[in-house]
C-alpha positions, -999 to +999 in steps of 0.1 A: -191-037+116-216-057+093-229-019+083-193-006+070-191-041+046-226-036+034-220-002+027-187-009+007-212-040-014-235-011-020-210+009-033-198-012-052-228-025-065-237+001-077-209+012-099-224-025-116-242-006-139-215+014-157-204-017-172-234-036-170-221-064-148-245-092-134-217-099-106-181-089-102-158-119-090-129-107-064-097-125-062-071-098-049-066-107-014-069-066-001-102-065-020-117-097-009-109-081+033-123-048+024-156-062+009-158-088+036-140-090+066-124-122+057-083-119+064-060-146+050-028-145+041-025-160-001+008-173-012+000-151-046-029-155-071-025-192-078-029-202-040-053-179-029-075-185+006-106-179-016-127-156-038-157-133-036-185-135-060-206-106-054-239-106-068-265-077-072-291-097-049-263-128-035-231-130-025-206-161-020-173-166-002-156-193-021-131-212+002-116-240+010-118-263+043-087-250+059-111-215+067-143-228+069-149-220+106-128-182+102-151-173+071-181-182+087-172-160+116-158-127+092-180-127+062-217-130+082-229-114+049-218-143+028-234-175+016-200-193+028-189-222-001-164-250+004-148-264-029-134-298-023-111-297-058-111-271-082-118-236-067-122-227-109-150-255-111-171-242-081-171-208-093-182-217-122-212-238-110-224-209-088-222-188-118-242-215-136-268-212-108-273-179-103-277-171-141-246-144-141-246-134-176-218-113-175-192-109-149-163-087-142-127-097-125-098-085-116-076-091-149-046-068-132-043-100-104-058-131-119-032-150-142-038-161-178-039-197-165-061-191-138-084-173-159-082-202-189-092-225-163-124-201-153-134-201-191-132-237-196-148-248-164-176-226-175-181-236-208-183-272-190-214-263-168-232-257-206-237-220-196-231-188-215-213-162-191-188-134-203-163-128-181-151-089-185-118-076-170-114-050-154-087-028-136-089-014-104-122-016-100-125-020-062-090+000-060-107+029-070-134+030-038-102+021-016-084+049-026-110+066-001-107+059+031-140+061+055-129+076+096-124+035+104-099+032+081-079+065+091-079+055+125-067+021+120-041+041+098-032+066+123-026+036+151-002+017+125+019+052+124+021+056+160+032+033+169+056+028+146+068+059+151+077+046+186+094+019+173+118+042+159+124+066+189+133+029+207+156+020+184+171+053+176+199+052+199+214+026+180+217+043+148+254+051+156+292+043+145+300+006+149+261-006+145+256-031+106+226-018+086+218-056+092+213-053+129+194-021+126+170-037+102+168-066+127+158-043+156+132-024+136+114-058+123+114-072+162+102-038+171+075-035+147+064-074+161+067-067+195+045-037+191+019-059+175+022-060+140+009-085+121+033-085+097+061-062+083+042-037+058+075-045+038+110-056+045+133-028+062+152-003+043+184+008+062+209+021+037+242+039+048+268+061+032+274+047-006+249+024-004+217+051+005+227+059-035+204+028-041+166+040-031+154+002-022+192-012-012+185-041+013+205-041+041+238-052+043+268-063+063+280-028+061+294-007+094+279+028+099+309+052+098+315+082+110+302+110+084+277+091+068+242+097+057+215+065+070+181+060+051+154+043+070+123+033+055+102+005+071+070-001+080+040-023+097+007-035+092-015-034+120-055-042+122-045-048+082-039-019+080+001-002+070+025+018+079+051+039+057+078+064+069+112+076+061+141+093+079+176+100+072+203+103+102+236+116+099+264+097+120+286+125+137+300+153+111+287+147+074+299+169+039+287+199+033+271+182+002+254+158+021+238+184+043+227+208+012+209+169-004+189+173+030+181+210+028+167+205-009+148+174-001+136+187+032+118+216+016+107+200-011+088+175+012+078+209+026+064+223-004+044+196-016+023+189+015+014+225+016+003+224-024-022+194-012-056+199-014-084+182-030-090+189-071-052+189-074-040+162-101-016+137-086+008+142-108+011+185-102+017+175-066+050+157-075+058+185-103+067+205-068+086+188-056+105+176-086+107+210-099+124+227-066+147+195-067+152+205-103+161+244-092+188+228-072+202+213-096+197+174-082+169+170-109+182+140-125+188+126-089+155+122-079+146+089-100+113+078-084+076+092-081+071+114-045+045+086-036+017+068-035-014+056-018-015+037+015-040+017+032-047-024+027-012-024+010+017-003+014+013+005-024-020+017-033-036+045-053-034+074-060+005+070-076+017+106-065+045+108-101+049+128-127+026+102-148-007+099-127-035+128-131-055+116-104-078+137-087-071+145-051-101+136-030-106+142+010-102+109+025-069+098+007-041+089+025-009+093+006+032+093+016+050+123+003+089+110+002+111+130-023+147+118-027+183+127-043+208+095-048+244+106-058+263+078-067+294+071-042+278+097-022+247+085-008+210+096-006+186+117+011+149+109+016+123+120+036+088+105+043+054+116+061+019+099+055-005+126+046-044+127+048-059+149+023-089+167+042-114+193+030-094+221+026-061+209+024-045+184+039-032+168+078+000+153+084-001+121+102+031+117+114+046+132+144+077+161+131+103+138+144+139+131+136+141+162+109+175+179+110+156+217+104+187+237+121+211+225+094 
């Protein structure tokens, strides 16, 4: 495992030199896993379980005493610091030490007052370092994911794919959206999850109109249309997938939302391939919804990276020219939301391969004989 995490550091050393960094300092918590095999949970950017300062010859784990022992054991590659008061101060001492001229961070994560604090707790130590910011700049090499990744991947949809088939039988009349969520977030943690990728979607008649409603109170009826989105992380690794089930007899508008939606999920994944632009990917889909005429009902991108975080890049919208590369995984999860009607969506993970592309989830729970 100490080969894939110098690997990545190589990598990523290497992109150093387009912007003429002496180090690059790591504070989002996905970032700071993938470059070292340290896992902590942060309770956002201003209480964080620790930064990376990564070096072109020395690299530091900056933590504090509550994961001494757990860093030591995940980040063998690390020189493994302890700051006893101010994370900003230690940094900045290191910094000092080392002679890092100019260093890059993540200015997309780090707050203005964490970052004020940096500057002035350098300018203490006497030293002369620019800091630089930077966007996605480890982001970028995770869009990528190496055969490690995909399998971890792969597991995470498995099984929760199986959650779902357990819990299917009680998506019927008389059931709350409430206790559905409840039995797919037990499922997920029974099944080994470390945590929920991101709280449960489970939207029914009027209120699937709302693409992230949270679930309510409200009885499944007879006749109405149920979106499901949830997901898991397992190994750190997430989970993403949507379905939408009918309860008994539904309108006939209801079942033409699902035709449309179904085949434009269709015809996306088979326009997949790598040198596509992000953003023509969704221009399928959108533009069949359009045909239809639901156009103005589909009010969200088609999808979006997944890996270390249930949001990732590439953003699969009408916005994002991204280059498709092999190794991407990505959800493909077109929608229509009618107001006092409901919503249709439908969701696969998708691994963009060398000549196209391979679903990862299993063709389950798809109404194709409407």
């Amino acid at each position: 495992m100490d080969e894939l995490y110098f690997s990545r550091l190589t990598n990523l050393i290497t992109r150093f030199s387009t912007r003429q960094f002496d180090a690059f300092l790591v504070s989002v918590p996905e970032n700071r896993y993938y470059l070292s095999g340290f896992y902590a949970d942060d309770g956002g950017p201003q209480e964080t379980a620790g930064y990376l300062l990564i070096g072109t010859d020395k690299r530091f784990l900056i933590t504090d005493g509550r994961y001494e022992i757990q860093a030591k054991n995940e980040a063998p590659l690390y020189d493994i610091v302890i700051y006893k008061e101010k994370l900003s101060s230690t940094v900045a001492e290191i910094i000092r030490d080392v002679g890092c001229e100019k260093v890059g961070f993540e200015s997309h994560y780090m707050t203005f007052g964490m970052y004020s604090k940096l500057v002035e707790s350098i300018e203490k130590t006497g030293f002369r370092c620019k800091l630089v910011p930077t966007e996605d700049f480890v982001e970028n090499l995770r869009m990528i994911k190496d055969p490690t990744e995909i399998k971890a991947i792969e597991t995470a949809i498995a099984k929760t794919e199986n959650v779902l088939v357990d819990v299917v039988s009680e998506i019927k009349e008389g059931a709350t959206e409430k206790e559905i969520a409840f039995l797919l977030e037990t499922g997920l943690k029974k099944s080994g999850a470390e945590k929920l990728a991101f709280d449960p979607i489970v939207a029914s008649g009027p209120n699937g109109a709302l693409p992230h409603a949270k679930p309510t109170d409200r009885i499944l009826a007879r006749g109405d249309a149920v979106v499901i989105d949830f997901g898991g992380q397992f190994e750190h690794y997430c989970s993403d997938m949507t379905r939408t089930f009918f309860i008994g007899s539904v309108s006939k508008e209801l079942r033409k939302m699902y035709k449309i939606v179904r085949q434009a999920q269709k015809l996306a994944i088979e326009s997949i391939k790598p040198g596509k632009l992000s953003k023509e990917i969704d221009k399928v889909a959108r533009d069949y919804i359009s045909s239809k005429g639901y156009g103005n009902f589909f009010v969200h991108g088609l999808g979006h990276g997944v890996g270390l975080a249930v949001h990732e890049k590439p953003g699969i919208n009408k916005r994002t020219d991204i280059k498709l590369e092999p190794g991407m995984v990505i959800t493909i999860e077109p929608g229509i939301y009618v107001q006092d009607i409901g919503g249709i969506r439908l969701e696969d993970m998708v691994l963009v391969t060398e000549d196209g592309c391979n679903v990862l989830n299993r063709n389950i729970f798809y109404y194709d004989d409407l």
